[in-house]
C-alpha positions as CSV (number, residue, x, y, z in Angstrom):
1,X,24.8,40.3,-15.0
2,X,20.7,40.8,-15.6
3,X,18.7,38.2,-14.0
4,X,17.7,35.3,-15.8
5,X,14.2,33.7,-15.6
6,X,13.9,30.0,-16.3
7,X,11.1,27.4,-16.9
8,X,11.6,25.1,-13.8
9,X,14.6,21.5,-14.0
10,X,12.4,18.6,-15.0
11,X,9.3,20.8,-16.4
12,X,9.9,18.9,-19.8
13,X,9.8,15.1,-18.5
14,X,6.8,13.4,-19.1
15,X,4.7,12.0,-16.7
16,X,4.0,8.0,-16.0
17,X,2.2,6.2,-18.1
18,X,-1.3,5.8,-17.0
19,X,-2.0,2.0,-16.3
20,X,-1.2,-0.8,-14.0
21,X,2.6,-1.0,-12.8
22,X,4.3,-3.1,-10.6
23,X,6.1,-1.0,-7.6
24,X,8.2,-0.9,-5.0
25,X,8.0,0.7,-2.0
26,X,10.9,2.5,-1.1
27,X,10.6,5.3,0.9
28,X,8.0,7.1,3.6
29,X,7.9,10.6,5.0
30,X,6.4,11.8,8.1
31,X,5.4,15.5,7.0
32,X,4.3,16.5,10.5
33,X,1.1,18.7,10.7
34,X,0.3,19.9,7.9
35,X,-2.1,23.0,8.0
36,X,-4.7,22.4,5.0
37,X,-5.9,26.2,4.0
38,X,-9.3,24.6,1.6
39,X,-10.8,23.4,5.0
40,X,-9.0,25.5,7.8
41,X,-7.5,22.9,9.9
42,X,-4.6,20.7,10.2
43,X,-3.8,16.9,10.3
44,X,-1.0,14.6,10.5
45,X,0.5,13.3,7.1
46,X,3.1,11.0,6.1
47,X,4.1,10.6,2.1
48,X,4.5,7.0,0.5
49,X,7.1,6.6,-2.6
50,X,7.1,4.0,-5.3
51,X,9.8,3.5,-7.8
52,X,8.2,1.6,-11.0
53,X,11.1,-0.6,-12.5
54,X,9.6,-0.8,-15.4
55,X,9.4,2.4,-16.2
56,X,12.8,4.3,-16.4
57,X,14.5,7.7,-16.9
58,X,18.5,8.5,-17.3
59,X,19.7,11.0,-14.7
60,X,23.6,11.6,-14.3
61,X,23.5,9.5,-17.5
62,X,22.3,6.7,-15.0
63,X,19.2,4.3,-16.0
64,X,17.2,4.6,-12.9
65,X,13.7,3.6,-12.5
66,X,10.9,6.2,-11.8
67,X,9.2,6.9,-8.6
68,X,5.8,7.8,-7.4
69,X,4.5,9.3,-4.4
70,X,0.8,10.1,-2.5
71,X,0.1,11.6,0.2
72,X,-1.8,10.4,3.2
73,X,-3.2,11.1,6.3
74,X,-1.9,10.0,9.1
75,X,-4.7,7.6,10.1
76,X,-6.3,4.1,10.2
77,X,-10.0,5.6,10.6
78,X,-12.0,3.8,8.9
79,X,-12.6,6.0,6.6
80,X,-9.1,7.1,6.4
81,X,-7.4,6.5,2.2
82,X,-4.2,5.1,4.2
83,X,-6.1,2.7,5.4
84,X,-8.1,1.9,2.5
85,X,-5.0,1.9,0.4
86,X,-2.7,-0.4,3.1
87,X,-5.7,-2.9,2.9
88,X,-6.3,-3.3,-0.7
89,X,-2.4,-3.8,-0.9
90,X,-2.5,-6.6,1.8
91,X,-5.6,-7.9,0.0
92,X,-7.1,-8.3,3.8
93,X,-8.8,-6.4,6.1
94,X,-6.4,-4.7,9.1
95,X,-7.1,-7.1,12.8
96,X,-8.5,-5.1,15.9
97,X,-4.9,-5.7,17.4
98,X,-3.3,-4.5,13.9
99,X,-5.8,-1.2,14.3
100,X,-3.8,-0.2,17.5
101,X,-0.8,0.6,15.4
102,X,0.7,-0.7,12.1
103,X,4.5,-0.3,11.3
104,X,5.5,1.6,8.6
105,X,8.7,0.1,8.1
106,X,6.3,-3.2,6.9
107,X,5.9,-1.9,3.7
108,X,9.2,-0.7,2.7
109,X,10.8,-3.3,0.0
110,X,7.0,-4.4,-0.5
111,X,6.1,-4.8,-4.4
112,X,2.7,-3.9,-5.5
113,X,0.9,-2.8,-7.9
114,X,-0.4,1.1,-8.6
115,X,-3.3,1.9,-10.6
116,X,-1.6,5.1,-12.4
117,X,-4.3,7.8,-13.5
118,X,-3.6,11.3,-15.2
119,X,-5.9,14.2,-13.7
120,X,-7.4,16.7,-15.8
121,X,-3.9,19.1,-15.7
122,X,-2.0,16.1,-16.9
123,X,-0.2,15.1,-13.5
124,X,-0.2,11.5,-12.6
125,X,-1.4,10.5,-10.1
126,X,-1.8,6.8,-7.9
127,X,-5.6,5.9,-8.3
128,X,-5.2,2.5,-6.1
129,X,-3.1,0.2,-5.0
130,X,-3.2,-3.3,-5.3
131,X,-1.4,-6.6,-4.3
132,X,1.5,-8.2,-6.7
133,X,0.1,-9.7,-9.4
134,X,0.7,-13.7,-8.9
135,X,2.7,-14.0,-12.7
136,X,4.9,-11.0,-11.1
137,X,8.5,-11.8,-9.7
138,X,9.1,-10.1,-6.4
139,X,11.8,-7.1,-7.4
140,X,14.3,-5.7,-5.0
141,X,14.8,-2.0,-4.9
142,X,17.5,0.1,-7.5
143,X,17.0,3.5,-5.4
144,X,17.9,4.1,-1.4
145,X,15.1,2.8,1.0
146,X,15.1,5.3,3.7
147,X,12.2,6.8,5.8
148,X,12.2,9.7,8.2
149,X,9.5,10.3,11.4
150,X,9.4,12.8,13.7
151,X,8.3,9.7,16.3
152,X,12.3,8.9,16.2
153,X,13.0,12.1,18.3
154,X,15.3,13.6,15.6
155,X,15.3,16.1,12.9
156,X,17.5,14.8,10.3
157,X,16.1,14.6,7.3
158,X,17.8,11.9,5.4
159,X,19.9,12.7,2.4
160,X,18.9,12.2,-0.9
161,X,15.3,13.6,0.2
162,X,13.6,15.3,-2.7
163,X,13.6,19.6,-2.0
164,X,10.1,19.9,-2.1
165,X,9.1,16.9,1.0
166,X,11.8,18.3,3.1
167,X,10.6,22.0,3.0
168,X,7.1,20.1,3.9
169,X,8.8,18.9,6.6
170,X,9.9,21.8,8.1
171,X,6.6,23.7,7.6
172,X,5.3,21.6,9.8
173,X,4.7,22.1,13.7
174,X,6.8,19.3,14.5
175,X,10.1,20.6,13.4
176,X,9.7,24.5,14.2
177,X,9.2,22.5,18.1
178,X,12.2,20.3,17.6
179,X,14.2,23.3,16.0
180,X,13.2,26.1,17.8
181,X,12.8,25.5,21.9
182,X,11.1,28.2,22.3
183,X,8.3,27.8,20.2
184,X,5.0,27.0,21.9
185,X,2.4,26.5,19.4
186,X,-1.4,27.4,20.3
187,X,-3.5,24.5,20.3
188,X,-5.5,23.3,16.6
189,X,-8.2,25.3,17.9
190,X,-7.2,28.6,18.0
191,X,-5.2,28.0,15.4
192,X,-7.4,26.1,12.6
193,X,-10.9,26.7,13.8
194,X,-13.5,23.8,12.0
195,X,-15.3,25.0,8.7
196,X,-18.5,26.4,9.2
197,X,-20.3,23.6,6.9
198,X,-20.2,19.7,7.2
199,X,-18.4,18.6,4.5
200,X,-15.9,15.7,5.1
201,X,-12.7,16.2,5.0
202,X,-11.3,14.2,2.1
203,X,-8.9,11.8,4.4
């Protein structure tokens, strides 16, 4: 048999709506450290998913509602989007005390509402993210809640994880060190020397 080329599973499903949407948070990824190749260095992030119940798509024929992630991260610098984004949800500024370490696990089953955007290639894409609108009735979740973190001392990625997080995952330091005993990584500077210019990294 020749080999077949095909357009990718899913290239033909349109994207969310651009607008406001009430959401759910049901799952969070800790990705590890992530090397970022535009600005030569590496940082800590962890990936938030949504599902929008009011927005839907049949799979297995199954009505299921569809989901939404963004990146992060792994801070609550001041200047950090996680920490921009956790605070507009809460509608309130984090505490000192909180500052010293926030639990993830807070947000999971939290509504809220995302400020959906398309970019310029047509992807969507979560422009903020906001408290529950008061007319809103709180929703419970349709899809798994599940989270996975590297913090936990295993390297199980939990089923049902989406293909593309979980290679993420094990691209990152973390798991080649909980996979491979061996492996002794050189430290972030040797390895991801700081751009020559001052620009900020994004978050």
């Amino acid at each position: 048999m020749s080999l077949m080329a095909k357009k990718p599973a899913g290239s033909d499903i349109n994207p969310v709506e651009p607008g406001i949407h009430q959401a759910i948070c049901i799952r969070y990824y800790d990705l590890g450290t992530q090397y970022m190749e535009m600005f030569q260095t590496a940082a800590r992030k962890v990936l938030l998913m949504w599902e929008l119940p009011d927005e839907r798509i049949t799979i297995n024929d199954k009505d299921l509602p569809r989901a939404i992630s963004k990146e992060y991260t792994l801070s609550l610098h001041k200047k950090a989007n996680l920490r921009s984004d956790l605070e507009s949800w809460r509608g309130r500024k984090f505490t000192e005390k909180e500052l010293d370490g926030f639990d993830l696990d807070k947000i999971l089953k939290a509504n809220c509402m995302l400020n959906v955007i398309h970019n310029e290639k047509g992807y969507a894409q979560i422009a903020a993210v906001m408290p529950l609108m008061k007319d809103k009735e709180t929703k419970k979740p349709e899809n798994p809640v599940q989270y996975f973190s590297f913090d936990d001392g295993e390297v199980a990625i939990p089923e049902g994880t989406p293909e593309w997080i979980a290679n993420k995952i094990k691209n990152s330091d973390e798991w080649t060190s909980f996979t491979n005993p061996n492996y002794a990584a050189t430290s972030d500077e040797e390895r991801f020397p700081a751009p020559d210019d001052n620009d900020e990294i994004p978050f």
